[in-house]
MARDOKOL-650493 format. One line per 5 residues: number of its first residue (from 0); for each residue x, z, y of N, C-alpha, C. Coordinates in steps of 0.02 Angstrom, whole numbers, plus 50000, padded with zeros to 5 digits. Layout:
% MARDOKOL-650493
NUM	X,Z,Y,X,Z,Y,X,Z,Y ~ ... .
% end
This chain:
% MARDOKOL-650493
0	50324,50639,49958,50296,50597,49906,50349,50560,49867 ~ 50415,50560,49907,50468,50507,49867,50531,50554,49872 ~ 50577,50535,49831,50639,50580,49812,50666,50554,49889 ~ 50669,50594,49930,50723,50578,49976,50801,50536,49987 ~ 50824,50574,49917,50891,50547,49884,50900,50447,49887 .
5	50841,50423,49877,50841,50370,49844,50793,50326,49911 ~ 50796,50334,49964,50760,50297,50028,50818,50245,50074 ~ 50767,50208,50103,50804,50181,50145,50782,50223,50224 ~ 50850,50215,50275,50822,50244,50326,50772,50226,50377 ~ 50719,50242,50391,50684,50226,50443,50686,50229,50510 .
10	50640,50179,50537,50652,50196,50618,50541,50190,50605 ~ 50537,50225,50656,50448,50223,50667,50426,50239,50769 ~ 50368,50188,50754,50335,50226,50810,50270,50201,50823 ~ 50244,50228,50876,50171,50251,50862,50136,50203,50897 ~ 50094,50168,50901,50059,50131,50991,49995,50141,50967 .
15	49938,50146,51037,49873,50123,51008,49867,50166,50933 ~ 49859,50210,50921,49828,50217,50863,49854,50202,50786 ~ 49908,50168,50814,49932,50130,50744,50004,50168,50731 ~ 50022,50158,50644,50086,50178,50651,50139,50147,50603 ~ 50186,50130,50639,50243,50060,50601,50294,50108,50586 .
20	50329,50066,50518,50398,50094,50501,50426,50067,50479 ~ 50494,50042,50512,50529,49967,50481,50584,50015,50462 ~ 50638,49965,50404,50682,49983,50374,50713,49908,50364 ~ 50785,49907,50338,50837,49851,50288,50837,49866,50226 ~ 50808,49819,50202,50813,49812,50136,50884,49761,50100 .
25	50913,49812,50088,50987,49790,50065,50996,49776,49991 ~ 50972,49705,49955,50974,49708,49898,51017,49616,49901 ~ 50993,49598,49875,51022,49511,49856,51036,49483,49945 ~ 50999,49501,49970,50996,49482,50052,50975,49534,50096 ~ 51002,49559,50159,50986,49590,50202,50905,49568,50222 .
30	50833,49604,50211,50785,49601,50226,50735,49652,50279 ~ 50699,49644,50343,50685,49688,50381,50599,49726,50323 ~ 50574,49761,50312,50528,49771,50283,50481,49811,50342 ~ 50405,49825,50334,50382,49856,50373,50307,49882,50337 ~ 50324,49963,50357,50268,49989,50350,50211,50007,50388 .
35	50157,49980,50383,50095,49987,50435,50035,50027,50441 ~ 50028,50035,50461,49951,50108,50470,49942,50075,50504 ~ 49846,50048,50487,49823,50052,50534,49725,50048,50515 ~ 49696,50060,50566,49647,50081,50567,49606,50036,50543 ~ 49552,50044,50489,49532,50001,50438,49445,50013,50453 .
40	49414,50078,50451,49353,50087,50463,49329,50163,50445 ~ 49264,50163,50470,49248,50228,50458,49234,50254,50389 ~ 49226,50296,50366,49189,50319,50310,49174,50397,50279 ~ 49124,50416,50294,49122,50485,50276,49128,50529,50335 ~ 49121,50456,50376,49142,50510,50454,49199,50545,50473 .
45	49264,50483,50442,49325,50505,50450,49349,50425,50474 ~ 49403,50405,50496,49442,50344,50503,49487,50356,50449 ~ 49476,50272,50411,49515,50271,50371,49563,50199,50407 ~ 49642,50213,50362,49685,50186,50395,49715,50173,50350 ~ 49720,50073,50325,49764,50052,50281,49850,50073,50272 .
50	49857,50056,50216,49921,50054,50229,49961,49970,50205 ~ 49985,49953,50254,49993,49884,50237,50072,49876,50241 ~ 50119,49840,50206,50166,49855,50208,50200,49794,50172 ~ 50261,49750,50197,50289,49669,50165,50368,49654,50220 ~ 50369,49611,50193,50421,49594,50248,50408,49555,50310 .
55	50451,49595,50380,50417,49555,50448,50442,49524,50455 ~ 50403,49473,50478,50400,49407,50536,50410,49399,50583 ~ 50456,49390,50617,50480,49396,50671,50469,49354,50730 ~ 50454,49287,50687,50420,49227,50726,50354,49276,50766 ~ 50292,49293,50688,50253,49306,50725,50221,49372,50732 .
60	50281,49426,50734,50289,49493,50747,50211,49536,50716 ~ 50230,49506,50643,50170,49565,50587,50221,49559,50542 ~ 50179,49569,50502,50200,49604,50418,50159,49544,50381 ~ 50222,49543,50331,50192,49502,50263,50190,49509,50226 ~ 50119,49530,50204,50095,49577,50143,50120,49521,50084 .
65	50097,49466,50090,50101,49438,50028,50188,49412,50005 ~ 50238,49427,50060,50283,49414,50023,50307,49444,49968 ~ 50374,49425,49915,50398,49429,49873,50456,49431,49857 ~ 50485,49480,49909,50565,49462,49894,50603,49483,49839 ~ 50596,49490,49803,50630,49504,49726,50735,49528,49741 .
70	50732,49579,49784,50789,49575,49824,50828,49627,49793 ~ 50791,49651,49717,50857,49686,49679,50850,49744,49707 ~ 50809,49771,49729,50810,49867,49759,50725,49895,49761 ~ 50664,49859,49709,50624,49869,49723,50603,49936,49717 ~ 50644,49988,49677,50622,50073,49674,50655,50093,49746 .
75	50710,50086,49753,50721,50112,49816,50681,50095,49878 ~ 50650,50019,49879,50600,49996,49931,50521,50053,49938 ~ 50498,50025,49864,50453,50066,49847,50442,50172,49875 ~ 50508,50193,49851,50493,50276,49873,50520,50272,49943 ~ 50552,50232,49977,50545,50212,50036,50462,50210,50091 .
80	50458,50179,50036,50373,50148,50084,50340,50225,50075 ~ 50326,50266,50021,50316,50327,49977,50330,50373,50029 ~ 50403,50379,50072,50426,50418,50103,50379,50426,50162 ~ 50338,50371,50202,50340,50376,50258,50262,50413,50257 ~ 50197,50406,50198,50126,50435,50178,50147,50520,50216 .
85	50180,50567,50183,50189,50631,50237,50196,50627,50307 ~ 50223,50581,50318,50210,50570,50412,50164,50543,50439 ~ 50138,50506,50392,50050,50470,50439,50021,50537,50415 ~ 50011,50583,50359,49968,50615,50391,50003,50695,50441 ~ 50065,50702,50461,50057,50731,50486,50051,50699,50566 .
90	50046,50647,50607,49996,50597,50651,49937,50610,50638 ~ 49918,50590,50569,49825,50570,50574,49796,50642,50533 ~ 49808,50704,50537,49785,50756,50489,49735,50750,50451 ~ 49677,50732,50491,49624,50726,50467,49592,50661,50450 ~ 49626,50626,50456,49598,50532,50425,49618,50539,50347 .
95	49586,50477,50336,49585,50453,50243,49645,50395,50251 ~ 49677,50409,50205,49732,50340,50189,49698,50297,50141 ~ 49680,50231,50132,49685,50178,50113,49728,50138,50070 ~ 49752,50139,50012,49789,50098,49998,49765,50036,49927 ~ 49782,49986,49950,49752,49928,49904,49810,49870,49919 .
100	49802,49813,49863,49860,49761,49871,49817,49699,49902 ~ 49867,49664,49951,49871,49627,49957,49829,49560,49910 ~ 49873,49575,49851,49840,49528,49787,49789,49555,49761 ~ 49736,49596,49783,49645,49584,49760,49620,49555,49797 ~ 49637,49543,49849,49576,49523,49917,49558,49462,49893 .
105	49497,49458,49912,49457,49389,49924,49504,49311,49917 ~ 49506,49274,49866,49551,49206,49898,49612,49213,49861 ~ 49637,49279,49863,49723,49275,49824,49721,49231,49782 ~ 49674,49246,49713,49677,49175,49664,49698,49109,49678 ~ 49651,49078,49731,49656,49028,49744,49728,49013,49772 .
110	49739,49038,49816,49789,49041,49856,49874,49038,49813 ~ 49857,49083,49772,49896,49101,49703,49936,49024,49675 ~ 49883,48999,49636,49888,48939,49613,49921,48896,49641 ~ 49910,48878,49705,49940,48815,49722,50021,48837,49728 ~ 50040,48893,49720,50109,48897,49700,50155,48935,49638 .
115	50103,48951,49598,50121,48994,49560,50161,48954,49503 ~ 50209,48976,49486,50248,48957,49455,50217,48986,49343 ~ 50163,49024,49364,50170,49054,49277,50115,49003,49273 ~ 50073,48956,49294,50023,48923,49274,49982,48953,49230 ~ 49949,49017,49273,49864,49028,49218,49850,48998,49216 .
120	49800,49011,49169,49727,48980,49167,49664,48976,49183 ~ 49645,49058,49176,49582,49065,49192,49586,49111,49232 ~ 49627,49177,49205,49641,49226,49244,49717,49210,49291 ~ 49717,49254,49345,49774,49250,49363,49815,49298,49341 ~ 49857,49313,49317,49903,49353,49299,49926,49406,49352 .
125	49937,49387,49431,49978,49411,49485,49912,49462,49512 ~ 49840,49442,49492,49787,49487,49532,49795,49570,49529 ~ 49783,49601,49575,49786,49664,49558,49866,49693,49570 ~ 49911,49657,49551,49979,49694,49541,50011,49771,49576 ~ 50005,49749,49623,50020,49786,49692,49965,49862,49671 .
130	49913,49842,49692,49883,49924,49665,49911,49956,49611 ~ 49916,49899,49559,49909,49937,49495,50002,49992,49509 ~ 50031,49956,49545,50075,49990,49547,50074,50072,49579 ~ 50035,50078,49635,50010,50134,49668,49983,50181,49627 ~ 49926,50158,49596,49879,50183,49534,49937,50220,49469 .
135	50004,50179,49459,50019,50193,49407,50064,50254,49430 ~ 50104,50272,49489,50125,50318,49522,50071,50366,49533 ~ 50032,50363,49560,49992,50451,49576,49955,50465,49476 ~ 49959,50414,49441,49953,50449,49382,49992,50465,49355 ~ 50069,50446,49346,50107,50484,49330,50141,50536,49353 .
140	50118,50569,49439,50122,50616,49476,50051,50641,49501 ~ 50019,50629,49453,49956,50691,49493,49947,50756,49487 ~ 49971,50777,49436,49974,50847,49471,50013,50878,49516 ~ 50102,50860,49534,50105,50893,49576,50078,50834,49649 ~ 50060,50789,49654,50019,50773,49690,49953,50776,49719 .
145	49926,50827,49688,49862,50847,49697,49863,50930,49713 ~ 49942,50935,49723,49940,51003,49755,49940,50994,49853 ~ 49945,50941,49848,49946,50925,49910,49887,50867,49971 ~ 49869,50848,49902,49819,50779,49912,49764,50767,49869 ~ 49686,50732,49890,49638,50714,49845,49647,50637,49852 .
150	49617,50626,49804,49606,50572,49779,49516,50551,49766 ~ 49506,50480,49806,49470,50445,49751,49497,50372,49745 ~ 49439,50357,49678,49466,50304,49676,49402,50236,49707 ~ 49416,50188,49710,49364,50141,49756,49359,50080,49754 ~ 49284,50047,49755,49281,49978,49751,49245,49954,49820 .
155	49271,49883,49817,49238,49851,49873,49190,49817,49857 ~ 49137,49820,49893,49069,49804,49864,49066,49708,49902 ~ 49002,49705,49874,49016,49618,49904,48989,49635,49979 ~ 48963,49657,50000,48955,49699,50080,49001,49695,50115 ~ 49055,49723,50078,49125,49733,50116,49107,49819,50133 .
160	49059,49855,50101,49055,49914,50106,49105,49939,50049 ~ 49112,50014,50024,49150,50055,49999,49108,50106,49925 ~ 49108,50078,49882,49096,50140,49845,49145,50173,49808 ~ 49144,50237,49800,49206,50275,49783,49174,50343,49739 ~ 49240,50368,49696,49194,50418,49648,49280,50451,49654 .
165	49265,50515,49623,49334,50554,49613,49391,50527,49556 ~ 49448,50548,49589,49497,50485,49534,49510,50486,49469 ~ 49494,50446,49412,49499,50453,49362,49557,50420,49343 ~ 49600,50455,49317,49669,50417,49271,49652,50362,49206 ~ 49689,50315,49223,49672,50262,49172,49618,50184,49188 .
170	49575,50220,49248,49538,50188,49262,49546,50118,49337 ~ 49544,50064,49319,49544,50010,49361,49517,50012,49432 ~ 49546,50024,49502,49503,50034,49555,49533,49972,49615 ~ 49509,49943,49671,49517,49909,49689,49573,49957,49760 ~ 49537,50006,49782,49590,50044,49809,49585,50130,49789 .
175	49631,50151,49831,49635,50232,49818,49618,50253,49903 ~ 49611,50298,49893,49585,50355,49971,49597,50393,49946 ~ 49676,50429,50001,49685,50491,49997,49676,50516,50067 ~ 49684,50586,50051,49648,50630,50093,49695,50697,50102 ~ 49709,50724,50146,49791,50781,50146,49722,50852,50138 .
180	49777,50883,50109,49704,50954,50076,49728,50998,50137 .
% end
């Protein structure tokens, strides 16, 4: 999924069902980053399995989605994180990947504000970001990405259920579900 050329190296491993992949992020400051799989819910009668991914905490040994380290290597971070989607599914063959930001969930807004430095107003500016970045990659690679993978695209309902339709380019979704063909 990512130019090889341009990664950082990984270390991964598996526990329980889940699957981590930390790396150094070598940009303004030496940073540990970490990529996470992990099991999110059923649907379609498959397990689907986020992908969650920030810099770890070491205090309290997760991942922090919502950090921001602005550390001067974010393409190389990025097809980094990119790199590791071919190995969860060759682990999970038959599960759905999950991917959504951090910044839609429930609260970000609020949460947003009390430190945000661009002072919206009404809207937040920062909502969404993170997907839209995902979203804007498999559309500017879907076809040869769809020689390998489906797509939909998906909203979260106020349920906390899932509705999802096949992926349309251009179009606003809260996450993506892919699926290895």
């Amino acid at each position: 999924m990512a130019n090889s050329s341009n990664i950082y190296q990984t270390y991964h491993d598996e526990t329980a069902g889940e699957l981590r992949f930390s790396f150094r992020s070598t940009g303004i400051r030496d940073i540990v980053k970490m990529v996470q799989y992990t099991y999110a819910r059923d649907f379609e009668g498959k397990r689907i399995f986020n992908l969650g991914f920030g810099d770890y905490d070491f205090d309290l040994n997760q991942v922090n989605d919502r950090a921001s380290s602005n550390n001067g290597d974010s393409y190389k971070v990025f097809h980094t994180v990119l790199s590791t989607v071919p190995i969860f599914f060759q682990q999970f063959k038959n599960e759905i990947l999950m991917v959504q930001g951090s910044d839609g969930e429930t609260g970000f807004t609020d949460q947003c504000i009390e430190t945000c430095a661009r002072k919206c107003d009404s809207v937040c500016k920062k909502i969404n970001q993170r997907i839209t970045i995902y979203r804007r990659y498999v559309e500017k690679n879907f076809l040869a990405l769809s020689n390998e993978y489906w797509f939909l695209g998906a909203f979260k309902n106020a349920d906390d259920s899932i509705a999802s339709e096949i992926y349309i380019s251009g179009k606003q979704y809260d996450m993506i579900l892919i699926f290895k063909k």
